[in-house]
PDB file of N, CA, C and O in Angstrom:
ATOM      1  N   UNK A   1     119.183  94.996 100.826  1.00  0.00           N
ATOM      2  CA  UNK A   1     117.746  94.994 100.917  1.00  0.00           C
ATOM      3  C   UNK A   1     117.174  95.945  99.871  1.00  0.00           C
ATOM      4  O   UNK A   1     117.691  97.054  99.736  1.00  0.00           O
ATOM      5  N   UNK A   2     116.324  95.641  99.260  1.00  0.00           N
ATOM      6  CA  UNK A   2     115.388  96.492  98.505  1.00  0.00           C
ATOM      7  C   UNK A   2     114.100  96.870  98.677  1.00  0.00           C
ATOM      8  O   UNK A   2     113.573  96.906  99.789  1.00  0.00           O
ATOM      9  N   UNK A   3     113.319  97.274  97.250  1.00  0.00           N
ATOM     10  CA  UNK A   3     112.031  97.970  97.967  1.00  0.00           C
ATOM     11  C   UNK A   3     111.331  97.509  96.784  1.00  0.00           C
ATOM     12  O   UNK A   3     111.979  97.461  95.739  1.00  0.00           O
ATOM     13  N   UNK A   4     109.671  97.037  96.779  1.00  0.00           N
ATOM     14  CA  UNK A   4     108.585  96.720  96.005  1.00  0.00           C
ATOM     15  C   UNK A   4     107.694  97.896  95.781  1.00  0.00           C
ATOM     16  O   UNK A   4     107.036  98.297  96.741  1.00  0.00           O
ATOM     17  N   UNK A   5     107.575  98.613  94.397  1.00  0.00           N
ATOM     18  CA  UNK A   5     107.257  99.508  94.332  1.00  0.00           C
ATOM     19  C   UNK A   5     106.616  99.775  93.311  1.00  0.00           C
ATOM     20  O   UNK A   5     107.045  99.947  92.170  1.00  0.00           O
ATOM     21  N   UNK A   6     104.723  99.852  94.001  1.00  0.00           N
ATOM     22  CA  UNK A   6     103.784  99.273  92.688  1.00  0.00           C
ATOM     23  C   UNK A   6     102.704 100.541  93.004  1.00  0.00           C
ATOM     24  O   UNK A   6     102.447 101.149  94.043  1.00  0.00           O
ATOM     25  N   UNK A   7     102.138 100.665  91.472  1.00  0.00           N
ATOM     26  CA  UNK A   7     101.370 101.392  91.389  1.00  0.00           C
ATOM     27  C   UNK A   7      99.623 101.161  90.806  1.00  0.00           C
ATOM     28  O   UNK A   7      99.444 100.614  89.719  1.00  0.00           O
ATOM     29  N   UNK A   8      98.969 101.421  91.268  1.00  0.00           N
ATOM     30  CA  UNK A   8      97.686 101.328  90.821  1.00  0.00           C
ATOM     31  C   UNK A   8      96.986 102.019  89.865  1.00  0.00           C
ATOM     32  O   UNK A   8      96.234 102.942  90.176  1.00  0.00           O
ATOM     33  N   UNK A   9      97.189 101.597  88.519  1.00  0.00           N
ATOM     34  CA  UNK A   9      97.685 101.931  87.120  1.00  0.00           C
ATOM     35  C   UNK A   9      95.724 103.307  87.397  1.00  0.00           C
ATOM     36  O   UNK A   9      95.545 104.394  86.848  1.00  0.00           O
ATOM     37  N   UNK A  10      94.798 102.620  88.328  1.00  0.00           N
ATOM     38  CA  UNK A  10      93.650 102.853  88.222  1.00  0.00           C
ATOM     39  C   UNK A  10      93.059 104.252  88.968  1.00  0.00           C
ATOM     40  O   UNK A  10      92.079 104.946  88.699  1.00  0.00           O
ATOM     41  N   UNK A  11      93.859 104.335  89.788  1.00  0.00           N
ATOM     42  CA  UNK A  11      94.441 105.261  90.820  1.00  0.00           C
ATOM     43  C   UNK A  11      95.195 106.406  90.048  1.00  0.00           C
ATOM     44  O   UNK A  11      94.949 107.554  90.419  1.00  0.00           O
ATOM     45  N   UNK A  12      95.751 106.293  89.405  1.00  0.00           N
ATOM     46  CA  UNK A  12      96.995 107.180  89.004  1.00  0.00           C
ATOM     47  C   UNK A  12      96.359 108.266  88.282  1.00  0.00           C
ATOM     48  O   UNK A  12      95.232 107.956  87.898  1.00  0.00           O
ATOM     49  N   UNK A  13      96.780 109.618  87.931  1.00  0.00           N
ATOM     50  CA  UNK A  13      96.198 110.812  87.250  1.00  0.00           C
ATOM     51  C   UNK A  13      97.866 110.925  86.186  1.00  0.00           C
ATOM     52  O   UNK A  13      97.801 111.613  85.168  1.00  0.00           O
ATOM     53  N   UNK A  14      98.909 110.388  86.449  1.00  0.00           N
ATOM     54  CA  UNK A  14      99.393 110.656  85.544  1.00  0.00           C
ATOM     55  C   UNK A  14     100.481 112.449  85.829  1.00  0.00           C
ATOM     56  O   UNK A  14     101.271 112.932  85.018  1.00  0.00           O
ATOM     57  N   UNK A  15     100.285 112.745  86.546  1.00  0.00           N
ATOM     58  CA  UNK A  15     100.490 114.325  86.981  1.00  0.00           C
ATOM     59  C   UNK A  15     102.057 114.614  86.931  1.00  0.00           C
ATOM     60  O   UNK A  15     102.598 115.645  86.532  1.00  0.00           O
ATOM     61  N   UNK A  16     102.891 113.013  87.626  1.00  0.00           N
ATOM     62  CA  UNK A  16     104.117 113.465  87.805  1.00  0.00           C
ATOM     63  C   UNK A  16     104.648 113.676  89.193  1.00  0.00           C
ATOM     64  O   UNK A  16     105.871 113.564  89.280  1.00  0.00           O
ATOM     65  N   UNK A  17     103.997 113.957  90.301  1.00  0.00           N
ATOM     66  CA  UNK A  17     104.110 114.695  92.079  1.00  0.00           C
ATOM     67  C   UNK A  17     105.018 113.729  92.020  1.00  0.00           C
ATOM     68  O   UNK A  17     106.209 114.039  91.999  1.00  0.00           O
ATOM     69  N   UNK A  18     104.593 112.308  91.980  1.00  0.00           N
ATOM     70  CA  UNK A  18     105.956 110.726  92.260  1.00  0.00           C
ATOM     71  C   UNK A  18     107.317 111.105  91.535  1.00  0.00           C
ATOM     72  O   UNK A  18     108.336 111.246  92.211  1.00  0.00           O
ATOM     73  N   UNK A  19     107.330 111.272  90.122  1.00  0.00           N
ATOM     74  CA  UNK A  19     108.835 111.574  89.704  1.00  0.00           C
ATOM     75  C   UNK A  19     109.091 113.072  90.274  1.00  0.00           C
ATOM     76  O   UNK A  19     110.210 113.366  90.695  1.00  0.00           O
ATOM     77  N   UNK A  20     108.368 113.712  90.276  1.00  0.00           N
ATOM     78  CA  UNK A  20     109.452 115.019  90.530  1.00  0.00           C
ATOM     79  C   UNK A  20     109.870 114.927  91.761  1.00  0.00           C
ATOM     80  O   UNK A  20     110.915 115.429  92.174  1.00  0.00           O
ATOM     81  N   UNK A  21     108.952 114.179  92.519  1.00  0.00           N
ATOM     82  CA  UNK A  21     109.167 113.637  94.086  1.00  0.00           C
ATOM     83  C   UNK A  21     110.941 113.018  94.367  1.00  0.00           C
ATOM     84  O   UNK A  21     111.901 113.585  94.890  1.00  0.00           O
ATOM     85  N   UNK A  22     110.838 112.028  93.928  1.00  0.00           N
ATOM     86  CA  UNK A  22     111.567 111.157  93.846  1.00  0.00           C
ATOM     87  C   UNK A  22     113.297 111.342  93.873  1.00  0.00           C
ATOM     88  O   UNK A  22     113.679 111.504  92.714  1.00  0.00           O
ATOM     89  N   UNK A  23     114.244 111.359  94.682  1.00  0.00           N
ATOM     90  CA  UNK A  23     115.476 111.402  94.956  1.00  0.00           C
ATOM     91  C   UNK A  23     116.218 110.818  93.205  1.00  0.00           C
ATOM     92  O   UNK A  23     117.060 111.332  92.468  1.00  0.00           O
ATOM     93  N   UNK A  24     115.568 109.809  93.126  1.00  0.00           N
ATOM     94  CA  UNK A  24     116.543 108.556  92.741  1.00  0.00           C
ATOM     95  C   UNK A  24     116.242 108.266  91.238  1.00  0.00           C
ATOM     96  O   UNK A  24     116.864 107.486  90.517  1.00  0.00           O
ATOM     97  N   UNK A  25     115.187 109.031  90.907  1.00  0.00           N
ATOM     98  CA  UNK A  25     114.349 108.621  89.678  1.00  0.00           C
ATOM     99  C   UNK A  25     114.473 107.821  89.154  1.00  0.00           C
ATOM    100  O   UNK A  25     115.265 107.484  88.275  1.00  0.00           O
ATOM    101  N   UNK A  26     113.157 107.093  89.950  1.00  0.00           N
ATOM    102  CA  UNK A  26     112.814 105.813  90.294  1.00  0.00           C
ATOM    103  C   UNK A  26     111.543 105.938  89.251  1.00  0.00           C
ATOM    104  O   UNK A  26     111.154 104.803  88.973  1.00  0.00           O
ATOM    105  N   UNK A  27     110.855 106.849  88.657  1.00  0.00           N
ATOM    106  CA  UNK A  27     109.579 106.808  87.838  1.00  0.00           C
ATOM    107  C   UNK A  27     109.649 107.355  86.356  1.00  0.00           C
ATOM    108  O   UNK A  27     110.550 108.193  86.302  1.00  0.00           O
ATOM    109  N   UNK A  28     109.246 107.246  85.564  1.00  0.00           N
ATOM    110  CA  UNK A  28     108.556 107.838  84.244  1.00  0.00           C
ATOM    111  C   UNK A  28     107.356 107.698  83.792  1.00  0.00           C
ATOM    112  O   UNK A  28     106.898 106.578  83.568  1.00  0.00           O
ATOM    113  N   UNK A  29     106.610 108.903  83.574  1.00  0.00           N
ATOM    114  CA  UNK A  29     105.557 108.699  83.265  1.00  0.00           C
ATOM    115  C   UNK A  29     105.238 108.611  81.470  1.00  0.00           C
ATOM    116  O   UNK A  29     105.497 109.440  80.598  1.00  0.00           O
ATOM    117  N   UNK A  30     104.561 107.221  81.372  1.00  0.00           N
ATOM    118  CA  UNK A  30     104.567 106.177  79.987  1.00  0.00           C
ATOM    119  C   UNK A  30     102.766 106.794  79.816  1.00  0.00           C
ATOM    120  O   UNK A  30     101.987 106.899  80.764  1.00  0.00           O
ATOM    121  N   UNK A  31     102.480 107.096  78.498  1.00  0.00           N
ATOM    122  CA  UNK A  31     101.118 106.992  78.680  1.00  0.00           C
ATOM    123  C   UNK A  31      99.888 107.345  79.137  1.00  0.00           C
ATOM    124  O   UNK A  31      98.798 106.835  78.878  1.00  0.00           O
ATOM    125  N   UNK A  32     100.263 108.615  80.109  1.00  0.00           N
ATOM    126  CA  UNK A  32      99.484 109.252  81.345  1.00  0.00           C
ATOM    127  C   UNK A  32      99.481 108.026  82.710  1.00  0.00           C
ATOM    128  O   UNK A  32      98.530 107.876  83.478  1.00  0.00           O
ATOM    129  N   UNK A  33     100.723 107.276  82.760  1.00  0.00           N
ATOM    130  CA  UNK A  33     100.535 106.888  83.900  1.00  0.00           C
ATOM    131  C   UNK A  33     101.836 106.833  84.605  1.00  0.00           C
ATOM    132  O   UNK A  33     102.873 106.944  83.951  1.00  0.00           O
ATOM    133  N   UNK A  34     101.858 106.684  85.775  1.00  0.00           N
ATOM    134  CA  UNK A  34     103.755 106.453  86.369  1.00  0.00           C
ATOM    135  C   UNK A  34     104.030 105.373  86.168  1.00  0.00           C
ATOM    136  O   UNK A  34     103.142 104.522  86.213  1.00  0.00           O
ATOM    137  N   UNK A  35     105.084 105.093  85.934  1.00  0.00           N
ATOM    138  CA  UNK A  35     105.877 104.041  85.793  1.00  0.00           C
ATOM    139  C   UNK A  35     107.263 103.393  86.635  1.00  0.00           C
ATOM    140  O   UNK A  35     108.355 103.751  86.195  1.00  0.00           O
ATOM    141  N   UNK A  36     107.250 102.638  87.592  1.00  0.00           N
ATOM    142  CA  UNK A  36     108.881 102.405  88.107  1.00  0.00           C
ATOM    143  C   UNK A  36     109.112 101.804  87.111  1.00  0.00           C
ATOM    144  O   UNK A  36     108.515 100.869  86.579  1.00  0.00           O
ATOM    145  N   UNK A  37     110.398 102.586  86.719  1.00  0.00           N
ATOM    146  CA  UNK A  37     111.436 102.002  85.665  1.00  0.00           C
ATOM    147  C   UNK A  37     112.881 101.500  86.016  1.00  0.00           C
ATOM    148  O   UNK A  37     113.610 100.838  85.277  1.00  0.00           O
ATOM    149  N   UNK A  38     113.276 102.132  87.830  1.00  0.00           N
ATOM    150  CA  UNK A  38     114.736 102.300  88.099  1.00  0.00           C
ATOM    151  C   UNK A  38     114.200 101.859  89.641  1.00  0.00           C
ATOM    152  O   UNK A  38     114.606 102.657  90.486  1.00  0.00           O
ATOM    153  N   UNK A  39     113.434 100.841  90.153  1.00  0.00           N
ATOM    154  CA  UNK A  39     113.324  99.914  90.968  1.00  0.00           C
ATOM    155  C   UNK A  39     114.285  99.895  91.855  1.00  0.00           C
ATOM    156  O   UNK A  39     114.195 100.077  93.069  1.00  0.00           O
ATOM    157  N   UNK A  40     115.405  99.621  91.079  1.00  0.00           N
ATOM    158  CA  UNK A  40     116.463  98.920  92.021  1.00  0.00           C
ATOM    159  C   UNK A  40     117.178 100.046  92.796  1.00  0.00           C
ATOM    160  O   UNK A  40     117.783  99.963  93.864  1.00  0.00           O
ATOM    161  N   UNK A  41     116.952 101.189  91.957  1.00  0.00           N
ATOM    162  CA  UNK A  41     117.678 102.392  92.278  1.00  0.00           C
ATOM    163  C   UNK A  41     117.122 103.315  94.190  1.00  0.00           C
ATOM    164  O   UNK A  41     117.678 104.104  94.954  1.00  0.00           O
ATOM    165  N   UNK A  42     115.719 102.543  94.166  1.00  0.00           N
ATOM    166  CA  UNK A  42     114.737 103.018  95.347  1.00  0.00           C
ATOM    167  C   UNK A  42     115.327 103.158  96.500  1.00  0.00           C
ATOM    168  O   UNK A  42     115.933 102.166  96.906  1.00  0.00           O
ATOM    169  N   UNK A  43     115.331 104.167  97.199  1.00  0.00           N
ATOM    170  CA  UNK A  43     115.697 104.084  98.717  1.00  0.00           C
ATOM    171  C   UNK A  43     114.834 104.176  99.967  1.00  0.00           C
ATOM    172  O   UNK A  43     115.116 104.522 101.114  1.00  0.00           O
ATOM    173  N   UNK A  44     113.413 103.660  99.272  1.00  0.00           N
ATOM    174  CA  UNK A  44     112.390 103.813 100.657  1.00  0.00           C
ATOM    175  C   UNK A  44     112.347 104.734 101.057  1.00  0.00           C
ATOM    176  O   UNK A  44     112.537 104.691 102.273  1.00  0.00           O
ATOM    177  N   UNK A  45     112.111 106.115 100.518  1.00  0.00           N
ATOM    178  CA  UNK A  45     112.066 107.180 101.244  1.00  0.00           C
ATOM    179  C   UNK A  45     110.652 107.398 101.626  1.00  0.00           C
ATOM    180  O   UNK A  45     110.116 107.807 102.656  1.00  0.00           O
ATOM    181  N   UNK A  46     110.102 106.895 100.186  1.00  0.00           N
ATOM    182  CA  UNK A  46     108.640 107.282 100.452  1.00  0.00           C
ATOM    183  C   UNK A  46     107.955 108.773  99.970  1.00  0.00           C
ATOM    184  O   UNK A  46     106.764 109.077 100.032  1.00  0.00           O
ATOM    185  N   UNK A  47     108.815 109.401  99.591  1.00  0.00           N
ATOM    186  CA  UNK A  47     108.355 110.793  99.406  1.00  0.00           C
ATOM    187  C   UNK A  47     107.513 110.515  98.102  1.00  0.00           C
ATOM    188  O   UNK A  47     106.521 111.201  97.859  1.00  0.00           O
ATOM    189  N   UNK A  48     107.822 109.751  97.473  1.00  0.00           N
ATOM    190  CA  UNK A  48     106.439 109.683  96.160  1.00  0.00           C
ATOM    191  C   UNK A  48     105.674 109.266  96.491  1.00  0.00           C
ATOM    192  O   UNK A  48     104.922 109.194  95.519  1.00  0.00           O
ATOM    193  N   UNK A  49     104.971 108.642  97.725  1.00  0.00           N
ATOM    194  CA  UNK A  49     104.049 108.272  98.104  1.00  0.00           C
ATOM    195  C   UNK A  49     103.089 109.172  98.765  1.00  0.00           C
ATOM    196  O   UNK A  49     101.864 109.207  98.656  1.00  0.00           O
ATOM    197  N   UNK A  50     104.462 110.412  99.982  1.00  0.00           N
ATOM    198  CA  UNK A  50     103.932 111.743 100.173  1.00  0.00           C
ATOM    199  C   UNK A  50     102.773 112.287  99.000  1.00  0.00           C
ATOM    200  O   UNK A  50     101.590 112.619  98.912  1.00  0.00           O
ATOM    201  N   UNK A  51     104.144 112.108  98.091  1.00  0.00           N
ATOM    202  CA  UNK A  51     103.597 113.293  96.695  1.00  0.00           C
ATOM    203  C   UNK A  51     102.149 112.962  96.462  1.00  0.00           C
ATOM    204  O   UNK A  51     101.192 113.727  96.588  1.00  0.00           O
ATOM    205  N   UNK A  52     102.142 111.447  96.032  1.00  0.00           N
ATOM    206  CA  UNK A  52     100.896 111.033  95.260  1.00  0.00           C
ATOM    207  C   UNK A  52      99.354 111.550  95.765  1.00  0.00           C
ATOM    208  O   UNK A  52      98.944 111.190  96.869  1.00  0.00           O
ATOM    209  N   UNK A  53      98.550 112.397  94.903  1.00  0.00           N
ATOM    210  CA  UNK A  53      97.710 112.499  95.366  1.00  0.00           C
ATOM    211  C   UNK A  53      96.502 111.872  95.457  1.00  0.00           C
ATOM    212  O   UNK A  53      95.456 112.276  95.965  1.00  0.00           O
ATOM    213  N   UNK A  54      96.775 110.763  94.868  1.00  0.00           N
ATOM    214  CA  UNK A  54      95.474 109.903  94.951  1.00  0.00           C
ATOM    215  C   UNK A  54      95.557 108.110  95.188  1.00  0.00           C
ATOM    216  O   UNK A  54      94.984 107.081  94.832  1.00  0.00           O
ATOM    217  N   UNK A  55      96.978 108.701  96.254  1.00  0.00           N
ATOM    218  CA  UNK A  55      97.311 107.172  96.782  1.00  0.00           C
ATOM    219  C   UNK A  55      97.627 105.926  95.976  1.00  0.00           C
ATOM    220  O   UNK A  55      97.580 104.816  96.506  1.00  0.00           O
ATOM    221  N   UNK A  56      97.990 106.119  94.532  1.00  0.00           N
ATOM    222  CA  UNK A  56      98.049 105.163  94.146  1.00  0.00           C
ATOM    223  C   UNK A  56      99.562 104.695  94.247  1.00  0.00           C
ATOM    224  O   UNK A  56      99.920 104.282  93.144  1.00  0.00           O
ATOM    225  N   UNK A  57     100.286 104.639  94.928  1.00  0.00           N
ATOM    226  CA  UNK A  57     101.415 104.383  94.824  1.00  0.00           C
ATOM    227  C   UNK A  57     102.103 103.701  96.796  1.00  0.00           C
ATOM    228  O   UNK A  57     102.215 104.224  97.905  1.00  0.00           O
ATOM    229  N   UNK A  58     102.380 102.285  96.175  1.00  0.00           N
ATOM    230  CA  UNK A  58     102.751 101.599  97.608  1.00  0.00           C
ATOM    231  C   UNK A  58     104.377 101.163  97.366  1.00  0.00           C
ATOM    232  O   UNK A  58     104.843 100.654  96.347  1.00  0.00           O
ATOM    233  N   UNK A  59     105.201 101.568  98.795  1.00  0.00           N
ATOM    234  CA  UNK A  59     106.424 100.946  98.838  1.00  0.00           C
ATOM    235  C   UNK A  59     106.545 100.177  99.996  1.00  0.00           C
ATOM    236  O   UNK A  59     106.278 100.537 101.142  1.00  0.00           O
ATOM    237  N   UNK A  60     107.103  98.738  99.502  1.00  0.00           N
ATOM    238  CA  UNK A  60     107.048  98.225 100.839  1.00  0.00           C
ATOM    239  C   UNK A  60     108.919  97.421 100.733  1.00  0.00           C
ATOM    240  O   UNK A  60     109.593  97.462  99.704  1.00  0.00           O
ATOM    241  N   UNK A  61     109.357  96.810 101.981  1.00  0.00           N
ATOM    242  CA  UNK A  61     110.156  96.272 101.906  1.00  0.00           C
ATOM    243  C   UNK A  61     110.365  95.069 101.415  1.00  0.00           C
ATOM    244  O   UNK A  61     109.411  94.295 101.493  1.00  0.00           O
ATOM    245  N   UNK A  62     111.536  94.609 100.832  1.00  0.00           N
ATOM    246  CA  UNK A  62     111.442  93.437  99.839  1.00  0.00           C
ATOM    247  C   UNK A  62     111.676  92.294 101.183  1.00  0.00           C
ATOM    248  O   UNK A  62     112.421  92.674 102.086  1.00  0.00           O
ATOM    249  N   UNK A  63     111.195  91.253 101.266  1.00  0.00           N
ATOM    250  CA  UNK A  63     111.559  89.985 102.253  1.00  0.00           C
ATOM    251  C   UNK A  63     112.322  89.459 101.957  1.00  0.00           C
ATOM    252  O   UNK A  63     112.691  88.484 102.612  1.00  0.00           O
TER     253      UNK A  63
END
């Protein structure tokens, strides 16, 4: 099972809280924005979602 893990390019500040968050580094930030780059690598923890401070960041389970 995996995880869908999208960000709201509009939402985002760019700051980083998601990668430094992140177990699995699952993000890079491209541009001033986050980026999942290592998707597959995700373990639903959710803690970059903790991190994010301006909510732009959703994980959900893959169907």
């Amino acid at each position: 099972m995996g995880y869908i893990v999208k960000i709201d390019a509009s939402l985002c500040n760019g700051d980083g809280n998601c990668k430094d968050a992140c177990p699995v580094d699952v993000y890079e930030i491209k541009d001033g924005i986050a980026v999942p780059v290592n998707v597959a690598e995700c373990v639903g923890c959710e803690s970059c979602v903790e991190a994010c401070t301006t909510s732009a960041i959703t994980v959900t389970e893959e169907e």
